[in-house]
PDB file with SEQRES, HELIX, SHEET and CRYST1 records, atoms N, CA, C and O in Angstrom:
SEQRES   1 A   79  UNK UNK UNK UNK UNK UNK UNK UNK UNK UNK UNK UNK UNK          
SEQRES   2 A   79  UNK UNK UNK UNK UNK UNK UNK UNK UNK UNK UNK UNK UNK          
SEQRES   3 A   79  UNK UNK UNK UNK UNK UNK UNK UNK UNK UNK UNK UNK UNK          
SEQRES   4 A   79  UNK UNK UNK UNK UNK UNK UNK UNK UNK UNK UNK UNK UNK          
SEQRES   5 A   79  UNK UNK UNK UNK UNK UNK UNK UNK UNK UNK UNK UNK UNK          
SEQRES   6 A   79  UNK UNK UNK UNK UNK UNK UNK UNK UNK UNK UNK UNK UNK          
SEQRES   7 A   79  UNK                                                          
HELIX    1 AA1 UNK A    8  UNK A   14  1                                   7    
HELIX    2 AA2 UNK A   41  UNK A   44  1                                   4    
HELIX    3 AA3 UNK A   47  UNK A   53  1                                   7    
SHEET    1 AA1 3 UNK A  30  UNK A  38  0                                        
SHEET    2 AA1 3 UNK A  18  UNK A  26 -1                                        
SHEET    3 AA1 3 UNK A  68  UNK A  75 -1                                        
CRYST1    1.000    1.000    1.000  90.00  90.00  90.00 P 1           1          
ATOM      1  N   UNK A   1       6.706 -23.797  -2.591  1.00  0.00           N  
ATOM      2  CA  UNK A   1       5.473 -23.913  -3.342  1.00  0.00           C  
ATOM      3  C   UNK A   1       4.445 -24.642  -2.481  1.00  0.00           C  
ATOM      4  O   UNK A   1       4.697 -25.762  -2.036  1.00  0.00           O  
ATOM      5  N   UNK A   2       3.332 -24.042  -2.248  1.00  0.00           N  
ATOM      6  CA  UNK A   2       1.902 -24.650  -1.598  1.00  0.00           C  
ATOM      7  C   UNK A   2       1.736 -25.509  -2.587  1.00  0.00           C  
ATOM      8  O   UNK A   2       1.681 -25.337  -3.805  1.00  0.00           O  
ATOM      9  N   UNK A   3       1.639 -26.770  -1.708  1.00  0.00           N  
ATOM     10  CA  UNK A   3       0.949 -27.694  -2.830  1.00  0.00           C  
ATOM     11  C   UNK A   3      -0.821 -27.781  -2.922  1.00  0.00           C  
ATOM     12  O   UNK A   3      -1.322 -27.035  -2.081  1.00  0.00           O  
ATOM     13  N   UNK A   4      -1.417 -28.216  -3.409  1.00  0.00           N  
ATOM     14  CA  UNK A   4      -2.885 -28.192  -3.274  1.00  0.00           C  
ATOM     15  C   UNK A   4      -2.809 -29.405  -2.272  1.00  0.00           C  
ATOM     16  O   UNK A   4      -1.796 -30.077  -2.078  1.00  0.00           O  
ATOM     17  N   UNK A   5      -4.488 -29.652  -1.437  1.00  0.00           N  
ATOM     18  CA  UNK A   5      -4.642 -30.363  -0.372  1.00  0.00           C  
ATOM     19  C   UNK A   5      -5.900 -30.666  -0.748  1.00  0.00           C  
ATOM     20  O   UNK A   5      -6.720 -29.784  -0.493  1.00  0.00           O  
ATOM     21  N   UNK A   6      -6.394 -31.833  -1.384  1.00  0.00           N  
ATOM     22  CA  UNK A   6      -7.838 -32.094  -1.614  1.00  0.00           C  
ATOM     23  C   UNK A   6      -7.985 -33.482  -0.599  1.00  0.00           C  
ATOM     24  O   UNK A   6      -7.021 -34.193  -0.315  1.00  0.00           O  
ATOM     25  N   UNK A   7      -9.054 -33.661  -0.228  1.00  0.00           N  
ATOM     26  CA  UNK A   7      -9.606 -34.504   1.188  1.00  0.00           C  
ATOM     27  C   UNK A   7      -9.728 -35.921   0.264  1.00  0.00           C  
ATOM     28  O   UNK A   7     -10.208 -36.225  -0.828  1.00  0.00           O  
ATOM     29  N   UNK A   8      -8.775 -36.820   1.713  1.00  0.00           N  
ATOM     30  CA  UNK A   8      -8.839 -38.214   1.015  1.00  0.00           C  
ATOM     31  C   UNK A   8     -10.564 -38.877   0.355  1.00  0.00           C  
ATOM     32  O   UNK A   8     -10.704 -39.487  -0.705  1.00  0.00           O  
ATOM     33  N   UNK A   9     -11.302 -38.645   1.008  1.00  0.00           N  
ATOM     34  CA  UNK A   9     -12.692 -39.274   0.636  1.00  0.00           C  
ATOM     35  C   UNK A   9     -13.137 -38.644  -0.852  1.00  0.00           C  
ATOM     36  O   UNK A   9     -13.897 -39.230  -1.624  1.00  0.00           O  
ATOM     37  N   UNK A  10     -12.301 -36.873  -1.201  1.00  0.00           N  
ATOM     38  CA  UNK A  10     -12.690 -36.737  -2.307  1.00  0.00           C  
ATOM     39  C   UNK A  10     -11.982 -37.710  -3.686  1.00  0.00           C  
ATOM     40  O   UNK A  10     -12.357 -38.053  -4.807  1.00  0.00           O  
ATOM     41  N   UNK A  11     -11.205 -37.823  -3.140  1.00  0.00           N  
ATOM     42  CA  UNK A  11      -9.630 -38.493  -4.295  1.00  0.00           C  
ATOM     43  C   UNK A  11     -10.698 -40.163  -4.591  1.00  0.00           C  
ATOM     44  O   UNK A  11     -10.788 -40.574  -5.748  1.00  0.00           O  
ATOM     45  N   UNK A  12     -11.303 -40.833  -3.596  1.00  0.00           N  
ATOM     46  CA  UNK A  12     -11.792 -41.979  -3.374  1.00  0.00           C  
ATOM     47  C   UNK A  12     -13.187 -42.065  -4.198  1.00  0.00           C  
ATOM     48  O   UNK A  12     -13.628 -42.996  -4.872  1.00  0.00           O  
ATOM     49  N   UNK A  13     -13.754 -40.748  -3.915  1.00  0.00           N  
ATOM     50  CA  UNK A  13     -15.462 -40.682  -4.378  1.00  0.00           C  
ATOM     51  C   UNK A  13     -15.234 -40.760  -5.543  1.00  0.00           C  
ATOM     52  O   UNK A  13     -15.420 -41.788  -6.194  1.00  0.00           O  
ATOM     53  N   UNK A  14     -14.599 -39.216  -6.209  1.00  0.00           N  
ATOM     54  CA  UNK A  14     -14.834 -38.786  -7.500  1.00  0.00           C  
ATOM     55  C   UNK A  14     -13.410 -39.459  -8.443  1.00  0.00           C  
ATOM     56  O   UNK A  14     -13.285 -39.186  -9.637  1.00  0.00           O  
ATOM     57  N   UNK A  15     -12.312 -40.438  -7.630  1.00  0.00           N  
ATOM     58  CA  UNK A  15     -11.234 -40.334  -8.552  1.00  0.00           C  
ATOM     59  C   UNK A  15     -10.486 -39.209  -8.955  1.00  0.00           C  
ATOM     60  O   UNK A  15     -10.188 -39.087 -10.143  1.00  0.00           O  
ATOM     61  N   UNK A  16     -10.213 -38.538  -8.285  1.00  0.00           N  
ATOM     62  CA  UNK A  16      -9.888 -37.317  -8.368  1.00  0.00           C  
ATOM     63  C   UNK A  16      -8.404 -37.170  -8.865  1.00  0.00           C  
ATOM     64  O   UNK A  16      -7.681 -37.189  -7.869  1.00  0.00           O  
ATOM     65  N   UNK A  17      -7.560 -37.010 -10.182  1.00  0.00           N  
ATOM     66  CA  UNK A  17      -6.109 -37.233 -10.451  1.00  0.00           C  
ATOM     67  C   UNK A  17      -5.590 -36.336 -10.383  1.00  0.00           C  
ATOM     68  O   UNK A  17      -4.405 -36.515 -10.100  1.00  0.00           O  
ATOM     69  N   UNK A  18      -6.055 -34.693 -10.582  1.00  0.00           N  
ATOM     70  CA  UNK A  18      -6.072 -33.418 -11.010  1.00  0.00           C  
ATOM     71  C   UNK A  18      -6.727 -32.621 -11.366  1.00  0.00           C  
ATOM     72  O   UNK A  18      -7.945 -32.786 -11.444  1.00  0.00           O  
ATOM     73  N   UNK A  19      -6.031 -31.322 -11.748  1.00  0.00           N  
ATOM     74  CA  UNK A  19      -6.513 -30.116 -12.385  1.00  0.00           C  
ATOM     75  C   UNK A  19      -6.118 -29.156 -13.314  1.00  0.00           C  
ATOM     76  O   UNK A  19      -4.895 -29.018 -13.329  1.00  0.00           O  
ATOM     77  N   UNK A  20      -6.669 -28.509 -14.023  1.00  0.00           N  
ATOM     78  CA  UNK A  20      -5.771 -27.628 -14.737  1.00  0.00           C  
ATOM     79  C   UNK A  20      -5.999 -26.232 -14.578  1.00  0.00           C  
ATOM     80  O   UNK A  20      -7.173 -25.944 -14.342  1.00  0.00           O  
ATOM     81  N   UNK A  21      -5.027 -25.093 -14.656  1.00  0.00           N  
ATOM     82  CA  UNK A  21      -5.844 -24.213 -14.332  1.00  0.00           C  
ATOM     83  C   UNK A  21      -5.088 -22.709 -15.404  1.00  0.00           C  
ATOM     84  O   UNK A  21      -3.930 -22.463 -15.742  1.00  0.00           O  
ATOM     85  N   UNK A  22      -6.051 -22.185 -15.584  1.00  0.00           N  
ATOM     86  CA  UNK A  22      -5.128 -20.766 -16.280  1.00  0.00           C  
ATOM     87  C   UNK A  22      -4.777 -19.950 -15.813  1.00  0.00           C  
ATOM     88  O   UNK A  22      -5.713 -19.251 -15.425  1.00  0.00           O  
ATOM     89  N   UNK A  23      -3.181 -19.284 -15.420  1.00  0.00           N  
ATOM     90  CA  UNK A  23      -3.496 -18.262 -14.155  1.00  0.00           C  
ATOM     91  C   UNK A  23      -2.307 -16.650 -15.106  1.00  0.00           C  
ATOM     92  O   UNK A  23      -1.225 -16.520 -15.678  1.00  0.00           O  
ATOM     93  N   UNK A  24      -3.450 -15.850 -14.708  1.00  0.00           N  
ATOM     94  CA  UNK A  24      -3.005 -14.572 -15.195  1.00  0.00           C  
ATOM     95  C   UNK A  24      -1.912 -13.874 -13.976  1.00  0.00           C  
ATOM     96  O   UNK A  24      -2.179 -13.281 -12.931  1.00  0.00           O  
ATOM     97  N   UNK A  25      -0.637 -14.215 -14.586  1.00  0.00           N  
ATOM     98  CA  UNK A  25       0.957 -13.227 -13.504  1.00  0.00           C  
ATOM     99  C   UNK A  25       0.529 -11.909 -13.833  1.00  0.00           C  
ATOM    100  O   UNK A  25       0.171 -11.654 -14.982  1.00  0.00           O  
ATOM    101  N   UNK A  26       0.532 -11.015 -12.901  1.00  0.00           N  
ATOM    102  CA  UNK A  26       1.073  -9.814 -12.669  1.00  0.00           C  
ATOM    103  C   UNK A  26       2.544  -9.685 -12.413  1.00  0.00           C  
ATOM    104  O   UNK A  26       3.200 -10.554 -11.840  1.00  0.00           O  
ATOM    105  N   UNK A  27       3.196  -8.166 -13.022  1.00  0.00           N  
ATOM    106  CA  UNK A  27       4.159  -7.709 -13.194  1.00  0.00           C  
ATOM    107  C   UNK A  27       4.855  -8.244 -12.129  1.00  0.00           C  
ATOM    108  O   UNK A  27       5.625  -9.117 -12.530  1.00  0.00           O  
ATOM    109  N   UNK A  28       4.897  -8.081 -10.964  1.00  0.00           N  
ATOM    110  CA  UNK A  28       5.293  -8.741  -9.716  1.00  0.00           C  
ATOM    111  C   UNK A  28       5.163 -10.018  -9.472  1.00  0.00           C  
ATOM    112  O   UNK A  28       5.328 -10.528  -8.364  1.00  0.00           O  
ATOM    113  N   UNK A  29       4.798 -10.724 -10.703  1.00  0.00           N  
ATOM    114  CA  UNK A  29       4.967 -12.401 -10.285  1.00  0.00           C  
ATOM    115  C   UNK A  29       4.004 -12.851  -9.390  1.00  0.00           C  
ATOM    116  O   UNK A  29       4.073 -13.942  -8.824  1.00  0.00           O  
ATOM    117  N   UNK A  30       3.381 -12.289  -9.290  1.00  0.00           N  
ATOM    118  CA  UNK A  30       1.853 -12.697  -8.061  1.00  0.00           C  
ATOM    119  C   UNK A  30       0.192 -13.137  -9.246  1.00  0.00           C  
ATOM    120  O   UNK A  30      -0.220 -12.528 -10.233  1.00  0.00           O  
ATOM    121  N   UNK A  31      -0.312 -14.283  -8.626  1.00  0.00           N  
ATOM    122  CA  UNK A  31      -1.219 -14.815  -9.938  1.00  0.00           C  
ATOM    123  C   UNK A  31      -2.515 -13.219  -9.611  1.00  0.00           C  
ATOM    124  O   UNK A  31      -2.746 -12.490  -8.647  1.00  0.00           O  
ATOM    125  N   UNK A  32      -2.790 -13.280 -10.357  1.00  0.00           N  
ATOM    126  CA  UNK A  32      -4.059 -11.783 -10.419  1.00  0.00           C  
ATOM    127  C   UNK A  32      -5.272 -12.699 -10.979  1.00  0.00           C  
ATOM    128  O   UNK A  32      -6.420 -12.258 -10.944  1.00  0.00           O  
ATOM    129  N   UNK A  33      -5.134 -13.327 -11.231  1.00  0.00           N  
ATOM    130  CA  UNK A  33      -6.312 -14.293 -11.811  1.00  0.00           C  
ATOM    131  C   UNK A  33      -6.467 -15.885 -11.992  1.00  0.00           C  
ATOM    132  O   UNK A  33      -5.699 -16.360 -12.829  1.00  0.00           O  
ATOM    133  N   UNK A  34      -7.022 -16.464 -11.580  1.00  0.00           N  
ATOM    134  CA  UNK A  34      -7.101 -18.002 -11.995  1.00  0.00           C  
ATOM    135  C   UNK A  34      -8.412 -18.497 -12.589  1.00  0.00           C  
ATOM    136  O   UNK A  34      -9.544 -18.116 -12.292  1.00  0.00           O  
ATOM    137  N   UNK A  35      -8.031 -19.472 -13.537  1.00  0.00           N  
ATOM    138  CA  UNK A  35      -9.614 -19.703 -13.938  1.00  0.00           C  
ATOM    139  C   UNK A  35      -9.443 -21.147 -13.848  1.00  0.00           C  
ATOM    140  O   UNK A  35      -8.247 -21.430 -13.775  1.00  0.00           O  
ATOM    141  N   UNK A  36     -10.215 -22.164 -13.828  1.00  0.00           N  
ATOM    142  CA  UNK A  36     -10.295 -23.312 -13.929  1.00  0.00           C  
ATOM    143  C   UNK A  36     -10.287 -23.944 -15.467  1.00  0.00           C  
ATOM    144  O   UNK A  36     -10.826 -23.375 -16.417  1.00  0.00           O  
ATOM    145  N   UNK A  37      -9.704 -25.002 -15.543  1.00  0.00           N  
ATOM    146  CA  UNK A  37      -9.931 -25.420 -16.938  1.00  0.00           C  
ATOM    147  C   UNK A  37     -10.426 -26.891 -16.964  1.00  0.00           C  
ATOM    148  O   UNK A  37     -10.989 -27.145 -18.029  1.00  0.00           O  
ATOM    149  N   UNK A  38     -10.387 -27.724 -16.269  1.00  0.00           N  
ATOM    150  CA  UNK A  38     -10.683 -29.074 -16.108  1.00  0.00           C  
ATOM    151  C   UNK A  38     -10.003 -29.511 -14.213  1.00  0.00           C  
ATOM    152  O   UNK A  38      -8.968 -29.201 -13.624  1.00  0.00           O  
ATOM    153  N   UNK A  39     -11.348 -30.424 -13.778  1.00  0.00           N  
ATOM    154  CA  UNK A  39     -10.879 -30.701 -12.892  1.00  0.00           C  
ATOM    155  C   UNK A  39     -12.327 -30.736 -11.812  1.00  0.00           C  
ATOM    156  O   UNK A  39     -13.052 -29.821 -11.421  1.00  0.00           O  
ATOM    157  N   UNK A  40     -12.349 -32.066 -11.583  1.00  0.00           N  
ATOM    158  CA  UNK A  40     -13.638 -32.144 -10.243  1.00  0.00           C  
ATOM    159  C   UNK A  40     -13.604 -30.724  -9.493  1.00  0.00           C  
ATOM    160  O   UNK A  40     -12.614 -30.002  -9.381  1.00  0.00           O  
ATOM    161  N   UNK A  41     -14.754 -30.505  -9.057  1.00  0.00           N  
ATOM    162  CA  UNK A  41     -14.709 -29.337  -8.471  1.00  0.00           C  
ATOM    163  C   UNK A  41     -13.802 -29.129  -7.062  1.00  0.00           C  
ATOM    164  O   UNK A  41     -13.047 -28.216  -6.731  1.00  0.00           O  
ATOM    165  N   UNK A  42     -14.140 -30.175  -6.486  1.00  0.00           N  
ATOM    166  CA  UNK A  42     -13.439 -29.998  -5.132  1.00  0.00           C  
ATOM    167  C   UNK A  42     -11.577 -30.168  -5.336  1.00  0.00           C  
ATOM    168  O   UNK A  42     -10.860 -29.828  -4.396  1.00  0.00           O  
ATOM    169  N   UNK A  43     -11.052 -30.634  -6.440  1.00  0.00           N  
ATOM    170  CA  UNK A  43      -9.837 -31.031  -6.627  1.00  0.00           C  
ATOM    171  C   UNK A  43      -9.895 -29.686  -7.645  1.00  0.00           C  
ATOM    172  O   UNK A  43      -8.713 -29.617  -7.982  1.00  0.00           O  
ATOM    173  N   UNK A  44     -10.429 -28.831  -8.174  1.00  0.00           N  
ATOM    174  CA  UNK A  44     -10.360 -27.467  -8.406  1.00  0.00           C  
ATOM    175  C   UNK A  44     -10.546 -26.481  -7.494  1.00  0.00           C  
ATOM    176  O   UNK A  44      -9.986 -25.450  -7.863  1.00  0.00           O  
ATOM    177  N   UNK A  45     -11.108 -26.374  -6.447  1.00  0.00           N  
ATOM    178  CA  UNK A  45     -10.783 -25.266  -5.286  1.00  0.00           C  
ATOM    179  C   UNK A  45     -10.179 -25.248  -4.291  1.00  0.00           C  
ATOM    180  O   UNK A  45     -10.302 -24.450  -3.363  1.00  0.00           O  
ATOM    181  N   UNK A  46      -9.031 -26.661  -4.443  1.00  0.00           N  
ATOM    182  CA  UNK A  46      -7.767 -26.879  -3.873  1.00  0.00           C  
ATOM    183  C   UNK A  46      -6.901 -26.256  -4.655  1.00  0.00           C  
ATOM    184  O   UNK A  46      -5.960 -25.613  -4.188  1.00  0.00           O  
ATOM    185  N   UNK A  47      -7.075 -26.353  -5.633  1.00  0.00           N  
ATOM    186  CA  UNK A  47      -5.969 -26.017  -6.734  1.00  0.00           C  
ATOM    187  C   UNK A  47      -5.623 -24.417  -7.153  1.00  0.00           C  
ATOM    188  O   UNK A  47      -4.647 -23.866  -7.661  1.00  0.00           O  
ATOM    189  N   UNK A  48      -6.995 -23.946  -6.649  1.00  0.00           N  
ATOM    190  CA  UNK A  48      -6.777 -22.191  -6.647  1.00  0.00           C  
ATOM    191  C   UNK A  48      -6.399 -21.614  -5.582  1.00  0.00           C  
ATOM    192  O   UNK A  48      -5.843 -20.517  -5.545  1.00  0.00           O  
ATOM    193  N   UNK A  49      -6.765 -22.540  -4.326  1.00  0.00           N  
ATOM    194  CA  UNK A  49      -6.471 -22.089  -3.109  1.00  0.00           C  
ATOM    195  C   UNK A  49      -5.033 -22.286  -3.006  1.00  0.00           C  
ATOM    196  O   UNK A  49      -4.490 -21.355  -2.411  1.00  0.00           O  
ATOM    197  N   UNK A  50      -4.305 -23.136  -3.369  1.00  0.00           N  
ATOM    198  CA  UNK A  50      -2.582 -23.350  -3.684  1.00  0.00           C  
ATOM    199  C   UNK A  50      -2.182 -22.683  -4.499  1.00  0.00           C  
ATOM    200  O   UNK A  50      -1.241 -21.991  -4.110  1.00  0.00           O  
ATOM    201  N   UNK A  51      -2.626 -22.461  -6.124  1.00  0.00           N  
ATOM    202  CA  UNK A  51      -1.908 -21.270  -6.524  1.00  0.00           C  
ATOM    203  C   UNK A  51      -1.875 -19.436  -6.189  1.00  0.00           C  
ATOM    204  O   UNK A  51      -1.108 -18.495  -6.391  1.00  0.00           O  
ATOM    205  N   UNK A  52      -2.913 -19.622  -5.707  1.00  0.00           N  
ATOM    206  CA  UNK A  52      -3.489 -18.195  -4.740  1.00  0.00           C  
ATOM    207  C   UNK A  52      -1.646 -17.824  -4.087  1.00  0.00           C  
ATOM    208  O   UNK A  52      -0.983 -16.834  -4.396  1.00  0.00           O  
ATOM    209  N   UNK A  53      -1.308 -18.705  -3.364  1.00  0.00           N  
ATOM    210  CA  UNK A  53       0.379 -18.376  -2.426  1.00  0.00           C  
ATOM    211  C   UNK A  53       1.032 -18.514  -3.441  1.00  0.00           C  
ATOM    212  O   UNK A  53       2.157 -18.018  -3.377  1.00  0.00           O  
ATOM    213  N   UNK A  54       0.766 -19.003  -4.375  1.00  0.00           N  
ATOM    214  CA  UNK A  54       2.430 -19.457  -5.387  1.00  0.00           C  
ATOM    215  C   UNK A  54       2.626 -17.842  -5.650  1.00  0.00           C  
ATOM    216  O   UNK A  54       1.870 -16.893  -5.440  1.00  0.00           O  
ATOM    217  N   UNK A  55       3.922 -17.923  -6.184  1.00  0.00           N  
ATOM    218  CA  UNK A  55       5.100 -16.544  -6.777  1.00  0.00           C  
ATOM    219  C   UNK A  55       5.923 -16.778  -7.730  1.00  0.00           C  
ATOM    220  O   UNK A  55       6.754 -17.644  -7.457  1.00  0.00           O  
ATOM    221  N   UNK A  56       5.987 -16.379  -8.620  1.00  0.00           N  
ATOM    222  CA  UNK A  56       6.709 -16.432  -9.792  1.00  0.00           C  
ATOM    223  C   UNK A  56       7.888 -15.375  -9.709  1.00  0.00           C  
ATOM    224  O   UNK A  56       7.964 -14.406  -8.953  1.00  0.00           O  
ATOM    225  N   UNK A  57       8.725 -15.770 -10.606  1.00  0.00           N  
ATOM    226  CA  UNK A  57       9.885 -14.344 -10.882  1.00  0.00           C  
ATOM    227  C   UNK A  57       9.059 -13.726 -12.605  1.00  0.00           C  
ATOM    228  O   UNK A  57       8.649 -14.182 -13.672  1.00  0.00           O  
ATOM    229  N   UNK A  58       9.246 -12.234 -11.768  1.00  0.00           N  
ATOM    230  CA  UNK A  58       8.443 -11.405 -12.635  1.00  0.00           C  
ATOM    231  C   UNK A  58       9.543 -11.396 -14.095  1.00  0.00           C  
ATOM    232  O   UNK A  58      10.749 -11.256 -14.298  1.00  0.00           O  
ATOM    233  N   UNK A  59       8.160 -11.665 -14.998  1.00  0.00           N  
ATOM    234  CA  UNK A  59       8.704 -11.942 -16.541  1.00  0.00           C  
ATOM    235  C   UNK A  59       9.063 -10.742 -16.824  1.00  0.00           C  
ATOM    236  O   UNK A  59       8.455  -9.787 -16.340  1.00  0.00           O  
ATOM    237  N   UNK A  60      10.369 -10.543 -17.862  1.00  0.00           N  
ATOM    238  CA  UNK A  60      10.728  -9.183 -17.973  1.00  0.00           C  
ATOM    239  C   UNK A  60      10.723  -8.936 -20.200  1.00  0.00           C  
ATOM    240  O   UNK A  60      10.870  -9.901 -20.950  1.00  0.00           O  
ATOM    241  N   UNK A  61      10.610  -8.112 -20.485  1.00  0.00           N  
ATOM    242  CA  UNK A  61      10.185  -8.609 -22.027  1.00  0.00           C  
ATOM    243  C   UNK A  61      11.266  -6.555 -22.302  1.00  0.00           C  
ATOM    244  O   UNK A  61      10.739  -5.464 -22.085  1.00  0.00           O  
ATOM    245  N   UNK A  62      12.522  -6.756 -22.725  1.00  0.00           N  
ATOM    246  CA  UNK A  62      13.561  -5.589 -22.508  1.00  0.00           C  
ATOM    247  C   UNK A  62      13.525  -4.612 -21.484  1.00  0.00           C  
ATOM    248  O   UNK A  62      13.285  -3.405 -21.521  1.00  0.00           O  
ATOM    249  N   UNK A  63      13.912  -5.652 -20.241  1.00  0.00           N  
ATOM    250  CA  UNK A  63      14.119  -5.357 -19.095  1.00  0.00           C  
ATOM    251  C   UNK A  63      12.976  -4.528 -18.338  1.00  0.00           C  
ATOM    252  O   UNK A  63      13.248  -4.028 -17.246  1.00  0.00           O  
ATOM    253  N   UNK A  64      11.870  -4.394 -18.825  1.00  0.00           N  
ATOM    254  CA  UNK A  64      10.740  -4.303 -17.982  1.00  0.00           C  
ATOM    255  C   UNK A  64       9.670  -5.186 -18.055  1.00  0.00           C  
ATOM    256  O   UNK A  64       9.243  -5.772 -19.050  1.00  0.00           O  
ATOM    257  N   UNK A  65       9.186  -5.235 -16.631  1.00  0.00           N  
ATOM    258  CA  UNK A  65       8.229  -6.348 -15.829  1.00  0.00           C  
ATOM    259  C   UNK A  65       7.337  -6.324 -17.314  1.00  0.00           C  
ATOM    260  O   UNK A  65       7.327  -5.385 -18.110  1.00  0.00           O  
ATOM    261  N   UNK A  66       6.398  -7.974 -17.487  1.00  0.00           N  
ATOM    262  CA  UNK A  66       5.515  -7.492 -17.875  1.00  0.00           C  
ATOM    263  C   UNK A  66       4.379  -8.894 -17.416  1.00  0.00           C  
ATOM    264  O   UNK A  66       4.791  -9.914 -16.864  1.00  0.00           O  
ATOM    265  N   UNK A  67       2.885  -8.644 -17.796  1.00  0.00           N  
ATOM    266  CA  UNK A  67       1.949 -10.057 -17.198  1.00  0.00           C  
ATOM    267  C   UNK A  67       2.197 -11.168 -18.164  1.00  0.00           C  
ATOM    268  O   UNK A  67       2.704 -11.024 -19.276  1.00  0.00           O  
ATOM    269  N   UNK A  68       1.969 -11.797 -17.866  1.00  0.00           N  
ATOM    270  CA  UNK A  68       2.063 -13.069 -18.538  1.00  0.00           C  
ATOM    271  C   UNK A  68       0.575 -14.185 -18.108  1.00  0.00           C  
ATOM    272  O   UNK A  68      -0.356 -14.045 -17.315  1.00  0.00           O  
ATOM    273  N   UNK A  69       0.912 -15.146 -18.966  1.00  0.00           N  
ATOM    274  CA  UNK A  69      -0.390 -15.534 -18.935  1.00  0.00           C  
ATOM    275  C   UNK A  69       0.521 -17.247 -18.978  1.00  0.00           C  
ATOM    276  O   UNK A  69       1.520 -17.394 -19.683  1.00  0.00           O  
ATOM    277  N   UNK A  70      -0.019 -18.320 -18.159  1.00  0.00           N  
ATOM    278  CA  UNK A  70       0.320 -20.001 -18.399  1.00  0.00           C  
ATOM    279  C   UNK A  70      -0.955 -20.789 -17.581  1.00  0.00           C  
ATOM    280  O   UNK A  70      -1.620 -20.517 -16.582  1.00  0.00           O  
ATOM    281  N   UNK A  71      -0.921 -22.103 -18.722  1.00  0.00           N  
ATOM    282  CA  UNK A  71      -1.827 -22.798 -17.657  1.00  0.00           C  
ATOM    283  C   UNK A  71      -1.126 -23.522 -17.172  1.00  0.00           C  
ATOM    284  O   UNK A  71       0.002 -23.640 -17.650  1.00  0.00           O  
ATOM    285  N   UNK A  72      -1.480 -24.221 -16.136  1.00  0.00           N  
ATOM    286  CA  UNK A  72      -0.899 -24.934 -15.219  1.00  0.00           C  
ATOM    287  C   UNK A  72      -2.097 -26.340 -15.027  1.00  0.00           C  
ATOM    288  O   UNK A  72      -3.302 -26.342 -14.776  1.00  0.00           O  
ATOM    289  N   UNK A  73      -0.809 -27.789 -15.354  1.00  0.00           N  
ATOM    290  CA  UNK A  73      -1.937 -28.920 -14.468  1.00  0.00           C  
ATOM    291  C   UNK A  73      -0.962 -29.510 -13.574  1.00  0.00           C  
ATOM    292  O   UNK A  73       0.164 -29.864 -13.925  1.00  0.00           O  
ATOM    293  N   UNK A  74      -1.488 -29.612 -12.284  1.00  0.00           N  
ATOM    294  CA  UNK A  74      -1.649 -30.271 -11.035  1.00  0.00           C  
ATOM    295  C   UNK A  74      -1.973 -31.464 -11.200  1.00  0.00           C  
ATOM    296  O   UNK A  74      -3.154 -31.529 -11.541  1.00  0.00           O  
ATOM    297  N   UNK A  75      -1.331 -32.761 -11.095  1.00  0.00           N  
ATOM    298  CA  UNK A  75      -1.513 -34.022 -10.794  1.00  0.00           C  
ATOM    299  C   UNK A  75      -1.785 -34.393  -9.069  1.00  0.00           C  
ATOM    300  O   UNK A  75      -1.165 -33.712  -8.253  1.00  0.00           O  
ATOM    301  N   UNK A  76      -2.413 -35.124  -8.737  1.00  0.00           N  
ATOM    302  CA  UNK A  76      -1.885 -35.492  -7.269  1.00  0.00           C  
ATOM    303  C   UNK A  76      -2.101 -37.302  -6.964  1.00  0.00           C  
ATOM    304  O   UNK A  76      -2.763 -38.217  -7.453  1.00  0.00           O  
ATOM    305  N   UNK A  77      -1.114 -37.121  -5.874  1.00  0.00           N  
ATOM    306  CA  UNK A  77      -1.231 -38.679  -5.857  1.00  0.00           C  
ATOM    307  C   UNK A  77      -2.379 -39.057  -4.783  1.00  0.00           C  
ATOM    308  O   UNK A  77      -2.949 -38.451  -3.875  1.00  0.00           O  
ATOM    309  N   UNK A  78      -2.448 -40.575  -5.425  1.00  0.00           N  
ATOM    310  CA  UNK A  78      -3.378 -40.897  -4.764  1.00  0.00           C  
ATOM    311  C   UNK A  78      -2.904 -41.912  -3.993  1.00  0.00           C  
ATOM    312  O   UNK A  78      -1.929 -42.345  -4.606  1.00  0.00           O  
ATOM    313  N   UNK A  79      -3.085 -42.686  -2.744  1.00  0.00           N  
ATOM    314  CA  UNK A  79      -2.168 -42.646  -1.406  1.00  0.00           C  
ATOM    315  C   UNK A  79      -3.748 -43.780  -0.979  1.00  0.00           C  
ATOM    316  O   UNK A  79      -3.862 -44.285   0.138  1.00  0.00           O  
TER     317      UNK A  79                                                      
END                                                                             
């Protein structure tokens, strides 16, 4: 799993803890969509740019693929 990578000075400026995000799976477990739901901006276009690589195991609903829909929040530490 890519983790997200947001820049120390942003974590410092804005307090930056996280994000949340909604991401639409395709049949193949690959995100087809992300939307933002909360989250500084710059600690949100880390967070799409990391789930962008993520992969899921494709949801199956009587044994065929189907999309699925979850949000997801991202915490990160602050260091």
């Amino acid at each position: 799993m890519v983790r997200p990578v947001v820049p120390p000075h942003a974590r410092l400026r804005d307090f930056v803890e996280g994000a949340a995000v909604e991401v639409e799976i395709d049949k193949a477990g690959m995100p087809s969509s992300i939307k933002v739901l909360k989250g500084a901006p710059v600690a949100a276009n880390a967070v799409v740019a990391a789930v962008k690589q993520w992969r899921w195991k494709p949801l199956k609903l009587n044994g065929v693929a189907v999309e699925a829909v979850t949000t997801i929040s991202v915490n990160f530490e602050v260091r």
